[in-house]
N, C-alpha and C positions, 0 to 999 in steps of 0.2 A: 446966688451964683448959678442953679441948674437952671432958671428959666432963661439966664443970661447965656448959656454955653445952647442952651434947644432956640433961642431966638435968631443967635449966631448961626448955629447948623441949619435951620429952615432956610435960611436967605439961597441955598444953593439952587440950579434948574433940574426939573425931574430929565430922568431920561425919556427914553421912547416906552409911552404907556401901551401897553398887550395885552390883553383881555387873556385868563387861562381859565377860565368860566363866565356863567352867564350872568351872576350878580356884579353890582358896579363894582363890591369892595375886592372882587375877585381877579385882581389884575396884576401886574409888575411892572414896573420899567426898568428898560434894560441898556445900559451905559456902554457902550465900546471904547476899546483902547486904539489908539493911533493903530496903523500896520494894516497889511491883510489877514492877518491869521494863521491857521485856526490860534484860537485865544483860550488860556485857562481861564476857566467859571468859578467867580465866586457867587452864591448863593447866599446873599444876603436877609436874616430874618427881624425886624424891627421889633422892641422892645415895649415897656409902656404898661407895664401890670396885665397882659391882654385886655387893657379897656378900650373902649370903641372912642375916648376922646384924644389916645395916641395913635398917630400916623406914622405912615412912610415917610411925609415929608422932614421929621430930625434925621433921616439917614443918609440923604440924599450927596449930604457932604460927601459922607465918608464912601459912597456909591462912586463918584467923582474923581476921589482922592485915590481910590482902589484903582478907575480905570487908569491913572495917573499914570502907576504902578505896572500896567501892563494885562490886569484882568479884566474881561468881559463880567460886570455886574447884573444880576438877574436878582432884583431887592423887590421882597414881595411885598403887596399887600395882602389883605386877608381880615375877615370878621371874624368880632371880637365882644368880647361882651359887651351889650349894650345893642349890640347890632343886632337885624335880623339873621337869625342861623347862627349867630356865632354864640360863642362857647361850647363845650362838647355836645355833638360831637362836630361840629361846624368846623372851629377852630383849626382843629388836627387835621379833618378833611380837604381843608382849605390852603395848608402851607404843601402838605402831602403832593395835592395834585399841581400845585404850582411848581413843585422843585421837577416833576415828572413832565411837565410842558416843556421842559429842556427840550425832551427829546424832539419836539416840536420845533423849537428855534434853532434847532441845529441846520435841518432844512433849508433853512433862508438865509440864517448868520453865520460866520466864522468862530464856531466855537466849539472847543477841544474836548468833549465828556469822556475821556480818559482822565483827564486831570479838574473835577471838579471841588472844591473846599466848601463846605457849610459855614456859614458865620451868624452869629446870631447875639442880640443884647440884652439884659436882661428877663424877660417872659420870653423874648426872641432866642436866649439864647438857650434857655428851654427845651423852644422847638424844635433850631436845629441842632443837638443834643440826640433829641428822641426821633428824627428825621433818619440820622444818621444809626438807629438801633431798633428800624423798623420792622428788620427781619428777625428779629429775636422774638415780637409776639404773638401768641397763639394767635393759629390760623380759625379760632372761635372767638374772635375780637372785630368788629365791625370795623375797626381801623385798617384791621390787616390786607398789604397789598404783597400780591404774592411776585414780583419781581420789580421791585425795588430798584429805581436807580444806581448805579454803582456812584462813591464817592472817596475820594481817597482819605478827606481828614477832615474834624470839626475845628476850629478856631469859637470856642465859646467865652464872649466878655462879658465879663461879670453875671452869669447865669444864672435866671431865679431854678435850680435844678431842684429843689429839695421839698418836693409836692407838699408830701403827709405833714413836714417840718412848718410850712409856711401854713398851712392851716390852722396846727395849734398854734400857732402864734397870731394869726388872725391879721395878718400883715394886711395893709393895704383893706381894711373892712374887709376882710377875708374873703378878696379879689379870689383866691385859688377855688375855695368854697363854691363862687359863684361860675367858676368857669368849668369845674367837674360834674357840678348839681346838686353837690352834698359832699358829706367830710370821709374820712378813708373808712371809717367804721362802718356808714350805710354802700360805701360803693368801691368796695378791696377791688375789684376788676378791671374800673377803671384806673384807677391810680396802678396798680398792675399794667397794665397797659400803656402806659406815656409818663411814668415816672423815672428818669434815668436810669437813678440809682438800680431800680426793677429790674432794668434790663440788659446792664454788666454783667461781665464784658459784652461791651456792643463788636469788637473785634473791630473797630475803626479805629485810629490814631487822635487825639483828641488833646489840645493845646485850650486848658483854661488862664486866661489871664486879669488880674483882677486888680484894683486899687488898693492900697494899704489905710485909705481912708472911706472906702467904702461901709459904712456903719449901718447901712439898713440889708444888705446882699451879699455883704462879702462873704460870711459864714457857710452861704452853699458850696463852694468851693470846694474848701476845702472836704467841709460833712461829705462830699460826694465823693472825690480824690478817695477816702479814707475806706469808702462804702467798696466803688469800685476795684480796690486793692482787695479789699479781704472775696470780693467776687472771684480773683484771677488776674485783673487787668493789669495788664502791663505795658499798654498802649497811651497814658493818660500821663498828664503832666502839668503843674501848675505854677503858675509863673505870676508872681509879686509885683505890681509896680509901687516903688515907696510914697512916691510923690503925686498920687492919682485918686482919685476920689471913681464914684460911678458912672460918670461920664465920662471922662477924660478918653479909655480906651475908644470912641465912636467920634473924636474929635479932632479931625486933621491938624497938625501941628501942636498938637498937647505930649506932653511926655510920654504916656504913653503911645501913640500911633508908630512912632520905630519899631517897637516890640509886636505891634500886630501885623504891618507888613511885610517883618520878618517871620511869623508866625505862617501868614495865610502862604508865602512864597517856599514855605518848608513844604508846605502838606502838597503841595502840587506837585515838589520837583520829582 
């Protein structure tokens, strides 16, 4: 069924391809809504374990689906493991400055960065997770950018948020392992550094929503939900769908996609 639902979502047309660096994989395409604008940004991050043989192209649907909706989509790419540069500090480098080329397209597009939403799916929704709680890490962190996009909320589906978590378990040949450079014991700094949980309260609003059949990811969720509370947070919220497996949320016309267009339409209003 999931290569059935990613072979369905690839059929979609990318948007308008934008370069926001010099490597190929360092681009976006950016989907406009009907109207003149200005338009709410979503900030879409694509999922896929950060391996370098998942693309932009499963998102493109739900990039589509979203201008549908009335958002200007700005769905990144970015290397990934596998790739040159990518993984740390590549990886973070690379979604970082893409969400910051907004200010870039603002210039030419009609689009609103008062009202921006991060979105992000599993590894992706990770990213934008820790995109959205960039200003929390020390300014002795090579990630650290010191004025930061403003954003008003995350929408994270099904998010692999739970670094240290997914290593000892070794998920995915211990994808996480391989995207930090080592496990939390040789490198507290970095996982310090871009693990959500780390950096609660992020003081952003943050809508997780997840499958109830989710059996390889779902468990971040909540682990995080639980981390983030005893941090402080009280901007976080998690929302069940019964009937939805780990795709389902990135899938126009699956059960769940109501709940995320009502999701990304909250954080903006």
């Amino acid at each position: 069924m999931t290569s059935e639902i990613l072979a369905e979502l690839e059929k979609a047309p990318a948007g308008t391809h934008i370069p926001y660096g010099s490597d190929p994989l360092q681009f976006g395409e950016l989907t406009l809504p009907r109207g003149s604008g200005p338009h709410p940004v979503v900030v879409n991050v694509h999922g896929g374990v950060w391996l370098s043989e998942f693309t932009i192209s499963h998102t493109r649907a739900q990039a589509r689906a979203l201008a549908d909706e009335g958002f200007a989509v700005w769905n990144l790419e970015y290397r990934r493991i596998g790739n040159a540069g990518g993984a740390w500090p590549g990886t973070f480098r690379d979604v970082s400055n893409g969400l910051e080329y907004l200010r870039v397209l603002a210039r030419t597009y009609p689009l609103d960065l008062s009202r921006v939403c991060l979105m992000g799916h599993s590894a992706g929704g990770q990213l934008a997770m820790w995109l959205a709680a960039r200003q929390r890490m020390p300014r002795s962190s090579e990630l650290f950018v010191a004025d930061p996009l403003p954003v008003r909320g995350v929408v994270a589906l099904a998010p692999a948020s739970q670094l240290p978590e997914l290593y000892s378990r070794g998920v995915f040949d211990c994808a996480v392992g391989k995207l930090m450079g080592g496990s939390p014991e040789a490198l507290p700094e970095r996982y310090a550094a871009v693990t959500p949980a780390f950096l609660a309260p992020s003081g952003i609003p943050q809508i997780l929503i997840v499958g109830r059949h989710d059996e390889v990811w779902g468990w971040n969720s909540p682990a995080y939900l639980a981390a983030a509370k005893a941090a402080g947070d009280t901007q976080t919220r998690l929302i069940t769908i019964e009937s939805a497996g780990h795709f389902e949320p990135i899938a126009p016309g699956s059960s769940a996609w109501p709940t995320v267009v009502e999701a990304a339409n909250e954080v903006v209003a």
